[in-house]
Backbone as CSV, one residue per row, in Angstrom:
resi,resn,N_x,N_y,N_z,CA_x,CA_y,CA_z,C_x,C_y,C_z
1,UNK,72.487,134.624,-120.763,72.085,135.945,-120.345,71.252,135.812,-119.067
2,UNK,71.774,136.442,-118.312,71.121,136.349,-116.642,69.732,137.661,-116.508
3,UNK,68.845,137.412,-116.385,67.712,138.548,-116.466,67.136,138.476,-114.884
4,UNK,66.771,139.378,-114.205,65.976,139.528,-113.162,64.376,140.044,-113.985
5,UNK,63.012,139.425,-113.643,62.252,139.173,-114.151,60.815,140.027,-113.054
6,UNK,60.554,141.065,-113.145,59.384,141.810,-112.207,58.024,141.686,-112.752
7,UNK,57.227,141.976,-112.514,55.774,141.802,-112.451,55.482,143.486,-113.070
8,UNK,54.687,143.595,-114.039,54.429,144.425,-114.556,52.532,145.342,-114.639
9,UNK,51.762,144.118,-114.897,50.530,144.246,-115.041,49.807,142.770,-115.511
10,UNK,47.931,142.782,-115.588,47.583,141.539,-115.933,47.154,140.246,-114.967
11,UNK,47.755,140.276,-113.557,47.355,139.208,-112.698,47.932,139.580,-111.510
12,UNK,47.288,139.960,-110.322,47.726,140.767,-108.898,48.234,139.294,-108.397
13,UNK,47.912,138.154,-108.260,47.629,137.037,-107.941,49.658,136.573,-108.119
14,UNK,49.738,136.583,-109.217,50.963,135.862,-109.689,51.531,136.985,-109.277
15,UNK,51.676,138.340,-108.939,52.692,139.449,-108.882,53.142,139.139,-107.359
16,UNK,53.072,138.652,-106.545,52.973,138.491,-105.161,54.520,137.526,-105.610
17,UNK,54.740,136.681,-106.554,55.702,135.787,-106.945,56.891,136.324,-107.719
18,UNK,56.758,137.767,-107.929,58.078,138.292,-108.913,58.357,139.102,-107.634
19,UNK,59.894,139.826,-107.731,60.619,139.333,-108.938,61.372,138.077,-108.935
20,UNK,61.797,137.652,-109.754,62.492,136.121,-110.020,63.912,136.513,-110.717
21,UNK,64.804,135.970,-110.535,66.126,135.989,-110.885,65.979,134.657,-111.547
22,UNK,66.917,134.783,-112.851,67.273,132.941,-113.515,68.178,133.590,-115.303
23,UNK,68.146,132.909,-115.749,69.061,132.808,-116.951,68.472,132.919,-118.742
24,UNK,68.470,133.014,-118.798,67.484,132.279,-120.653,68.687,131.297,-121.099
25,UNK,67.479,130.146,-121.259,68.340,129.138,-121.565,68.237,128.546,-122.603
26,UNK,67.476,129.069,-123.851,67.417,129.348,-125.022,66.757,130.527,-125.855
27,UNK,66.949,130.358,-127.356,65.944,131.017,-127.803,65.081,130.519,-128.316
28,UNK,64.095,130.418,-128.957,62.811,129.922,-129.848,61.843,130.777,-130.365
29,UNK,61.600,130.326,-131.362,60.361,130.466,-132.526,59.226,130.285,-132.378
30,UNK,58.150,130.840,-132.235,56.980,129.794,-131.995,56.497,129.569,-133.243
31,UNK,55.601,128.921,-133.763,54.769,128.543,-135.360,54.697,129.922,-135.778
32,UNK,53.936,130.796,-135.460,53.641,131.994,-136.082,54.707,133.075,-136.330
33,UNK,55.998,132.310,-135.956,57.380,133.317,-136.136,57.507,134.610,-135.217
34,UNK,57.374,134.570,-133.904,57.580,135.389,-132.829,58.606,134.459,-132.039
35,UNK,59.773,135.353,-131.696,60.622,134.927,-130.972,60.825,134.748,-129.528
36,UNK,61.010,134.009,-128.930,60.514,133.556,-127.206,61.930,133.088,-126.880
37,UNK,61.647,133.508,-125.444,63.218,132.755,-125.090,62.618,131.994,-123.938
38,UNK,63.235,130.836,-123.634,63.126,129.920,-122.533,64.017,130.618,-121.274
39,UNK,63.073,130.845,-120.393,63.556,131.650,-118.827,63.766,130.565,-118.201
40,UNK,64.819,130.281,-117.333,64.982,128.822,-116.220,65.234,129.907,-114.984
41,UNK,63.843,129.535,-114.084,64.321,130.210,-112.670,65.456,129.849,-111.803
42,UNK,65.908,130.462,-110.916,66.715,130.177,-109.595,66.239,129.257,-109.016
43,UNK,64.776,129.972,-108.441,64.330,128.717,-107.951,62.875,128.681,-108.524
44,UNK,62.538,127.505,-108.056,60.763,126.690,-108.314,59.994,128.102,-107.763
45,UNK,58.550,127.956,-108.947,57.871,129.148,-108.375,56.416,128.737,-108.303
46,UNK,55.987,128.234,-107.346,54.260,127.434,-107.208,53.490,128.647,-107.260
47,UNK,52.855,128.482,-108.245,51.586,128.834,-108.738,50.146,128.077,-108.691
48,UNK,49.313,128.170,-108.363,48.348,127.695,-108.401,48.540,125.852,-107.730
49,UNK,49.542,125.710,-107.005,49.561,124.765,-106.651,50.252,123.322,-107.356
50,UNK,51.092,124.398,-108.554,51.795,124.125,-109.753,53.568,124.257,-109.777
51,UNK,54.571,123.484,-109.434,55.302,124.451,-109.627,56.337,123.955,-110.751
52,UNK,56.761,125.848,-111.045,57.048,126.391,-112.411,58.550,126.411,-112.238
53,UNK,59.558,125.636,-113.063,60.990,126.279,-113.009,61.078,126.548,-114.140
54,UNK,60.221,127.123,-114.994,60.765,127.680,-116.280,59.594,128.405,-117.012
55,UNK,59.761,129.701,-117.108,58.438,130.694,-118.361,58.813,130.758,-119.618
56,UNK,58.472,130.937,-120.484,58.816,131.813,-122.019,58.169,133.007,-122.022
57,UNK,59.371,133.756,-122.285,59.053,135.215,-122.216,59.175,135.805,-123.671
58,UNK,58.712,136.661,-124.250,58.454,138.035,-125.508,58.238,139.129,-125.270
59,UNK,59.361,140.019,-125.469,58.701,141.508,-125.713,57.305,141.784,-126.442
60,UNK,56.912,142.525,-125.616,55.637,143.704,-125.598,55.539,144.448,-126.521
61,UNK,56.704,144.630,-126.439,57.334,146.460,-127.455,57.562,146.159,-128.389
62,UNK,56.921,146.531,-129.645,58.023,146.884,-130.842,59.465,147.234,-130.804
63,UNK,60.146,146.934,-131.516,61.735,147.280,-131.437,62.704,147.053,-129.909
64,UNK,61.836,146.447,-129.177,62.418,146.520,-128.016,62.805,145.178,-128.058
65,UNK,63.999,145.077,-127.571,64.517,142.838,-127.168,64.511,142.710,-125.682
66,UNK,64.169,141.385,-125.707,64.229,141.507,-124.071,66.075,140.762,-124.020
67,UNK,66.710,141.742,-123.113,68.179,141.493,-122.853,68.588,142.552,-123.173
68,UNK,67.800,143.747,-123.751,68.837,145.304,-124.337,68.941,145.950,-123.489
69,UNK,69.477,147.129,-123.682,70.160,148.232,-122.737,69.165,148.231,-121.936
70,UNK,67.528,148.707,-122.401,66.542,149.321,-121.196,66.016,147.847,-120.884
71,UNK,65.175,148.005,-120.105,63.924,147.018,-119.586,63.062,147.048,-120.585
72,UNK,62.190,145.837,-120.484,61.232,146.027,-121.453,60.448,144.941,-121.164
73,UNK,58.899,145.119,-121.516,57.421,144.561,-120.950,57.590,143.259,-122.071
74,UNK,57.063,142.251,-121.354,57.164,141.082,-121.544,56.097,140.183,-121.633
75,UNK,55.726,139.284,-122.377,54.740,138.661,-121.956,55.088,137.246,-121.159
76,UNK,54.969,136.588,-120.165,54.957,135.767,-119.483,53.920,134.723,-119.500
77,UNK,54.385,133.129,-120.177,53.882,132.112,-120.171,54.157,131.047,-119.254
78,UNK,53.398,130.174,-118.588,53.891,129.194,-118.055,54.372,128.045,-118.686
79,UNK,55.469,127.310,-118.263,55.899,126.162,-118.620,56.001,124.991,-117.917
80,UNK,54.565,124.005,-117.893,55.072,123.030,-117.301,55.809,121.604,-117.131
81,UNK,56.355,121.678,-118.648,57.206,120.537,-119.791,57.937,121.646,-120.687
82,UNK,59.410,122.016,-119.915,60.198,122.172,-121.245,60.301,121.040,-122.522
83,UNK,60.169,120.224,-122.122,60.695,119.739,-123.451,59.417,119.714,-124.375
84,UNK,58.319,120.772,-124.098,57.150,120.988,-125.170,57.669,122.698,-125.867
85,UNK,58.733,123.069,-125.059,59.284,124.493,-125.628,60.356,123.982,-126.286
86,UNK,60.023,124.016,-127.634,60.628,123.993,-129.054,60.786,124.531,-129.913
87,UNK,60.729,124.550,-130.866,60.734,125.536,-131.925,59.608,125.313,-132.870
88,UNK,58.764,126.181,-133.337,57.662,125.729,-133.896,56.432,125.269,-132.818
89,UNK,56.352,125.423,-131.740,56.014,125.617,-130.551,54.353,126.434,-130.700
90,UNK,53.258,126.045,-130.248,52.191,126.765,-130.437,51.911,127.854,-128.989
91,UNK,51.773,128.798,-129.218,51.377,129.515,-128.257,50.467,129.401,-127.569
92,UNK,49.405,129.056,-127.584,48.636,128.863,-126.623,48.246,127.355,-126.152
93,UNK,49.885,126.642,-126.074,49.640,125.414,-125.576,50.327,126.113,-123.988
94,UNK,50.604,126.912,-124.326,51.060,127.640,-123.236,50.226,128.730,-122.348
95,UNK,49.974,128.649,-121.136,49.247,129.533,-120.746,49.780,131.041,-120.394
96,UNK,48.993,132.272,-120.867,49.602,133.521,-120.844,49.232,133.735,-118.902
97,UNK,50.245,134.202,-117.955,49.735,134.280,-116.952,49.861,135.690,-116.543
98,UNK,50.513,136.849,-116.939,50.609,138.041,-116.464,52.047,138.455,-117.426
99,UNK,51.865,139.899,-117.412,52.738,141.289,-117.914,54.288,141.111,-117.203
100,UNK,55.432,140.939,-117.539,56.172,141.382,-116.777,57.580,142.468,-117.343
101,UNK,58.298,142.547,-116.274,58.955,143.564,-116.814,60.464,142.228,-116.898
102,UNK,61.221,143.100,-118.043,62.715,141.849,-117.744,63.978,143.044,-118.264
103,UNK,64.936,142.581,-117.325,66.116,143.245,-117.502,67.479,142.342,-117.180
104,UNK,68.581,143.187,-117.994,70.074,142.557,-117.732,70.034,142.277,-116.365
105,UNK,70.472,141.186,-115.627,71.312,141.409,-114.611,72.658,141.700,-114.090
């Protein structure tokens, strides 16, 4: 599933860096049973002097998925070791960096 990925709210700083085009290139679980999908950008996205080719993203919304008909608010984590995005995965080994919005492409 191909998503274009916008900046929503939460960090003016990182919004200067959306929107981002890339794929989900899985799904996942984290420990507490919230579902995340692994985002792989187009391209590399330096942050803080960091750079990111991959977030885990979650709907915001109740009842809302990220990939459905509408858009829908997202939470945006950084990833700087996929291979620590797994399943059973702790959330805040991950840093929350800002709100975003995600839709079909």
């Amino acid at each position: 599933m191909r998503l274009q990925l916008a900046y929503f709210d939460h960090n003016e700083t990182f919004a200067e860096l959306l929107p981002v085009a890339g794929a989900v290139a899985r799904r996942l679980n984290s420990n507490d049973g919230g579902e995340w999908f692994l985002f792989e950008l187009d391209a590399i996205v330096l942050y803080e002097d960091i750079p990111y080719s991959h977030f885990l993203l979650r709907s915001r919304w109740p009842n809302m998925k990220v990939g459905g008909e509408e858009p829908t608010s997202v939470f945006i984590l950084l990833v700087s070791d996929q291979q620590q995005a797994k399943d059973g995965f702790e959330v805040h080994h991950f840093p929350l960096v800002a709100w975003g919005m995600a839709q079909i492409m």
